[in-house]
GUKOL-940126 format. One record per residue (C-alpha): x, y, z. Coordinates in steps of 0.25 Angstrom, whole numbers, plus 2048, in hexadecimal, padded with zeros to 3 digits. Each point is the difference from the previous one (the first is absolute). Layout:
residues N
+-----+-----+-----+
:  xx :  yy :  zz :
+-----+-----+-----+
:   X :   Y :   Z :
...
+-----+-----+-----+
end
This chain:
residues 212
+-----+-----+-----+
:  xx :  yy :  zz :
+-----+-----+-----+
: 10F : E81 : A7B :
: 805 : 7F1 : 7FD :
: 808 : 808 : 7F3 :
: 804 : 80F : 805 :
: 808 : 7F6 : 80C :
: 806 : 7F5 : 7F4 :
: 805 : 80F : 7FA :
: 804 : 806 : 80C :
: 80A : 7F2 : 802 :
: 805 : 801 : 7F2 :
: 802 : 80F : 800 :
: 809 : 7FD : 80E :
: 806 : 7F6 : 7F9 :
: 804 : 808 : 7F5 :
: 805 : 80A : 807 :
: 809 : 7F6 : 808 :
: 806 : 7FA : 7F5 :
: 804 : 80A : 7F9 :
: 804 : 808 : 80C :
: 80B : 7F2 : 802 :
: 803 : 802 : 7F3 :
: 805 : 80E : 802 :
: 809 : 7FC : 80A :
: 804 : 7F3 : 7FA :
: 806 : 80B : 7F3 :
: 805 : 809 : 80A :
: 808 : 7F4 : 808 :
: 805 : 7FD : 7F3 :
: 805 : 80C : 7FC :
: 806 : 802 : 80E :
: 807 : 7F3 : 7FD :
: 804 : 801 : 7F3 :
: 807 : 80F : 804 :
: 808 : 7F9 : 80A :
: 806 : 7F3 : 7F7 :
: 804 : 80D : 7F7 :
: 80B : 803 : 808 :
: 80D : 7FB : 801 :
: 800 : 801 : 80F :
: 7F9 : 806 : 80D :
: 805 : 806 : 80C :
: 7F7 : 803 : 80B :
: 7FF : 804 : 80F :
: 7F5 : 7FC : 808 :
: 7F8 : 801 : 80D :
: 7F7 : 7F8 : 807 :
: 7F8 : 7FF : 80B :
: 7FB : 7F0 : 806 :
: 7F3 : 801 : 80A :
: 7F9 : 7F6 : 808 :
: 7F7 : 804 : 80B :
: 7FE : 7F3 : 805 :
: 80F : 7FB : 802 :
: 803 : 80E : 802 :
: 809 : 802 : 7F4 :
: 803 : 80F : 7FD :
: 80E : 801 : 7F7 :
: 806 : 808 : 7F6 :
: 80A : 7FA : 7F6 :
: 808 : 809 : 7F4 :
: 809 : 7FD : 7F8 :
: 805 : 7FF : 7F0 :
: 7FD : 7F7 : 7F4 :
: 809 : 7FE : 7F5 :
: 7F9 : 7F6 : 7F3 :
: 803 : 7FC : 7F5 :
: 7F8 : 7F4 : 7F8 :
: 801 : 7F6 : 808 :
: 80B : 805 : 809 :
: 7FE : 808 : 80C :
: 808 : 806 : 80B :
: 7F6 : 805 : 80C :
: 801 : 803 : 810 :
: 7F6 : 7FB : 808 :
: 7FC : 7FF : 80D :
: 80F : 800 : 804 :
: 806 : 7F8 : 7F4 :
: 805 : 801 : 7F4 :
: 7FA : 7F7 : 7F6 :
: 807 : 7FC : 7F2 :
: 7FB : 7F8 : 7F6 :
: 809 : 7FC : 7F3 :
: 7F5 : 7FA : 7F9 :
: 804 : 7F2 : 804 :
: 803 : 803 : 80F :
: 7FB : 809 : 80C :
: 809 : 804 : 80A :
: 7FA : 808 : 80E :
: 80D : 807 : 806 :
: 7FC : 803 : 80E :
: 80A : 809 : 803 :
: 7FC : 802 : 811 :
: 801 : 7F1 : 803 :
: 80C : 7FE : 7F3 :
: 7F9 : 7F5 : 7FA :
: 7FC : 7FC : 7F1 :
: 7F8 : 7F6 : 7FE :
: 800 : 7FB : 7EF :
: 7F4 : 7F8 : 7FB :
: 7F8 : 800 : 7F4 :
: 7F4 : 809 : 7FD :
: 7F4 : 7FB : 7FF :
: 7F1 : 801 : 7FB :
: 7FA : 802 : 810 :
: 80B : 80C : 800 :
: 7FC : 806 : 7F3 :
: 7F2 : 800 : 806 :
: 804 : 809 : 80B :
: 7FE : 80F : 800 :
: 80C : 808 : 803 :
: 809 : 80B : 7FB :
: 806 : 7F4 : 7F9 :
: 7F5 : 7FF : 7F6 :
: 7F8 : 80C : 803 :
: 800 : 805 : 7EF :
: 7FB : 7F2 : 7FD :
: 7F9 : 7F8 : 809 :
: 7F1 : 804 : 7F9 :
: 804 : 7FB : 7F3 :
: 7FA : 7F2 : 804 :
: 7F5 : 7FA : 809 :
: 7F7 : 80C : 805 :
: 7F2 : 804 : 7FB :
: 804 : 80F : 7FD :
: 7F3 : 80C : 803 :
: 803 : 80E : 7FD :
: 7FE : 809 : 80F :
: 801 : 80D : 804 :
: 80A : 80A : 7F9 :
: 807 : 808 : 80C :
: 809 : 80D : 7FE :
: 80E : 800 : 806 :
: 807 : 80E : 801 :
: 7FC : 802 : 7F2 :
: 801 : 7F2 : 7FC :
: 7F5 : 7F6 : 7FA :
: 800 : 7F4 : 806 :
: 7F5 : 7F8 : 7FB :
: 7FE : 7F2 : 808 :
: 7FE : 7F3 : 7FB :
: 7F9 : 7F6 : 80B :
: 806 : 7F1 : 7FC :
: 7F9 : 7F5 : 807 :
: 807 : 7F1 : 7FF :
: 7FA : 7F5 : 7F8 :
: 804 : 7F6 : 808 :
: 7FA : 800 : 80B :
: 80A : 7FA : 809 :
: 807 : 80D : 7FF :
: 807 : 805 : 80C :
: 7FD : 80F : 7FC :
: 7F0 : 804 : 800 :
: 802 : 80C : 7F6 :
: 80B : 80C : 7FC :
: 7FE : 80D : 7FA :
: 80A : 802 : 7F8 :
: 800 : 811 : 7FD :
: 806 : 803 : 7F1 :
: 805 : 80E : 7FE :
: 7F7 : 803 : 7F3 :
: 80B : 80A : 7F9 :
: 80C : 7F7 : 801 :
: 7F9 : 7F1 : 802 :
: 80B : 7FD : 80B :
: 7FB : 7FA : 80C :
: 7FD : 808 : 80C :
: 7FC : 7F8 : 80C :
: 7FA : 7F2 : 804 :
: 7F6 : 7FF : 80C :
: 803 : 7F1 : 801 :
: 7F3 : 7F8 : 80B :
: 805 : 7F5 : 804 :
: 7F5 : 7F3 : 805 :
: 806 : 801 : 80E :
: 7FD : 80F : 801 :
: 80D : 805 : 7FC :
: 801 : 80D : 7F9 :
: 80E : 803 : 7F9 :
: 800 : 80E : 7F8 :
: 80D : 801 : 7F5 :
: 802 : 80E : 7FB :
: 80A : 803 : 7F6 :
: 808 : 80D : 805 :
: 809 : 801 : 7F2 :
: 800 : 7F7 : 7F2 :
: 80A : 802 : 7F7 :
: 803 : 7F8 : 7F4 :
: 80C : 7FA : 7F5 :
: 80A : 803 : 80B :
: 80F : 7FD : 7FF :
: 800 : 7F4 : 80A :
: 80D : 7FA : 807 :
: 804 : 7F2 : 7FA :
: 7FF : 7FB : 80F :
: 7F1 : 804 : 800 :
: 7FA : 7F3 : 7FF :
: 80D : 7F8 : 804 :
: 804 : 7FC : 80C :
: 80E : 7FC : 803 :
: 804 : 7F7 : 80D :
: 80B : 806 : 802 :
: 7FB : 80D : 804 :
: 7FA : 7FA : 80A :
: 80B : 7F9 : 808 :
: 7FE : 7FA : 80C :
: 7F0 : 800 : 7FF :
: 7F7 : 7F5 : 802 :
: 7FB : 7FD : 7F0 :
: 7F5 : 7F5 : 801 :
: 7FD : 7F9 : 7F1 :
: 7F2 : 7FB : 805 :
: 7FF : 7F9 : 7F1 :
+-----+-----+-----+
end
């Protein structure tokens, strides 16, 4: 009984390991597709629950990235990064505040680094596989390695035929549940050389905040 119970562990461990390896190639494929390009433009919904502070709200917007460089709406702002500084243009309020970016923002999920963000600190698992008006969406569940983590796990759904990201189902530790699904993704489009600029003098009269 002692043996057929030590074969049962390592047949489960097998299974498991390369089950993390399956999705650790596709991830890396995923990736890989996506550094291809010379850009990506992308609109977005989301949906942020809480039950317990009674949160319930929906977001949308558009992403515009490009190495390093990004151009996203979000929760009401525009934010820009240059690759040196990040600006978040709050149109309803006419502030922009300028700092640096920094680690603790990279480690954030959001339409900003929604393509990328799996690349490092998440055990990868390979889940269910789900079809979406005709699409498969194979997901992958990521659970951090630290665990200090603010998130508790994403499932992160890949579209099999095209390796672009679907969704994100994004548990947060405090209970929070932010969904991001991508409505439309193209790709090496003609970009404005304002897209990842940001000029004071368009915004005249505003409040511009340099927090560095």
């Amino acid at each position: 009984m002692k043996k057929i119970f030590i074969i049962l562990l390592l047949s489960v461990a097998s299974i498991s390991n390369a089950q993390s390896s399956k999705a650790e190639q596709l991830l890396k494929e995923v990736a890989t597709k996506f550094k291809s390009y010379e850009n990506v433009v992308f609109t977005y919904k989301g949906n942020l629950q809480n039950s317990r502070s009674q949160l319930n709200m929906d977001v949308q917007g558009e992403a515009t990235l490009s190495g390093e460089n990004y151009n996203v709406e979000f929760l009401g702002s525009t934010y820009v990064f240059n690759g040196d500084k990040l600006y978040v243009i709050n149109r309803e309020d006419e502030q922009v505040t300028i700092s640096n970016q920094t680690d603790k923002e990279d480690g954030l999920i959001s339409p900003t680094n929604i393509l990328t963000f799996y690349e490092k600190g998440y055990r990868a698992e390979w889940d269910i596989e789900q079809n979406v008006r005709g699409r498969k969406i194979q997901y992958i569940k990521l659970t951090p390695i630290k665990s200090d983590s603010e998130y508790k796990q994403v499932l992160l759904g890949i579209d099999i035929n095209t390796k672009h990201i679907y969704n994100a189902i994004v548990t947060e530790v405090s209970g929070t549940k932010a969904t991001f699904t991508l409505l439309s993704l193209k790709t090496n489009q003609p970009l404005s050389k304002k897209c990842f600029y940001f000029d004071p003098k368009d915004y005249d009269g505003w409040d511009i905040e340099n927090l560095d």
